[in-house]
C-alpha positions in Angstrom: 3.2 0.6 13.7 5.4 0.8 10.9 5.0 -1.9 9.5 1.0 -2.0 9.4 1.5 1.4 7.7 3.6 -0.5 4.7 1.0 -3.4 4.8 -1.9 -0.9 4.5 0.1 0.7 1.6 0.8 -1.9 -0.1 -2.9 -2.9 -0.2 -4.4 0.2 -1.2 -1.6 0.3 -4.3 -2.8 -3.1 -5.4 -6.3 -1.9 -5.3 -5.7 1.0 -7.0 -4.2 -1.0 -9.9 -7.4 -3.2 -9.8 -9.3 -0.2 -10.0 -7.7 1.6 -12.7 -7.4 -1.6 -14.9 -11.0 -2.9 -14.3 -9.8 -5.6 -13.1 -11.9 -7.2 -10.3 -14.0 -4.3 -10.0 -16.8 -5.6 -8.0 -14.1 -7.8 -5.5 -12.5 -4.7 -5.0 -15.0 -1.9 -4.4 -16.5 -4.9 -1.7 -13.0 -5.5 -0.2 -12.6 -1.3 0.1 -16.2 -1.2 1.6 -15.4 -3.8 4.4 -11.9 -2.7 5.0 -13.1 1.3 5.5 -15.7 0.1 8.1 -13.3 -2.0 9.8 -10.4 0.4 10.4 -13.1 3.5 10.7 -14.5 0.9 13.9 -10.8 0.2 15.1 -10.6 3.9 15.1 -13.5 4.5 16.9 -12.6 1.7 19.7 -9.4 3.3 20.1 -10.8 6.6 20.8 -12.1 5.4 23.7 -9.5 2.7 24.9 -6.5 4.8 23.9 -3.7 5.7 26.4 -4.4 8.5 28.7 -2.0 10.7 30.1 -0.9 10.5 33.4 -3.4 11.5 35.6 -2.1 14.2 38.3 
């Protein structure tokens, strides 16, 4: 879990230096676009497959 924290860091740095140097713009406001909807789906899957507690 770790680790996709430091990956996801490391990829919002790099496209916060694209987007405060204009560089890219366009690529990277479409790259944010379709990596919010993917992780907000992810989230939304896991909401409903999660672990449970144990059941008594």
């Amino acid at each position: 879990m770790l680790k996709w924290s430091v990956i996801l860091l490391l990829v919002a740095l790099i496209a916060g230096v694209f987007g405060f140097f204009n560089i890219l713009v366009g690529a990277a406001v479409t790259v944010a676009k379709v990596l919010f909807f993917l992780f907000l789906a992810l989230f939304v899957i896991s909401l409903f497959t999660g672990r449970r507690g144990r059941s008594m």
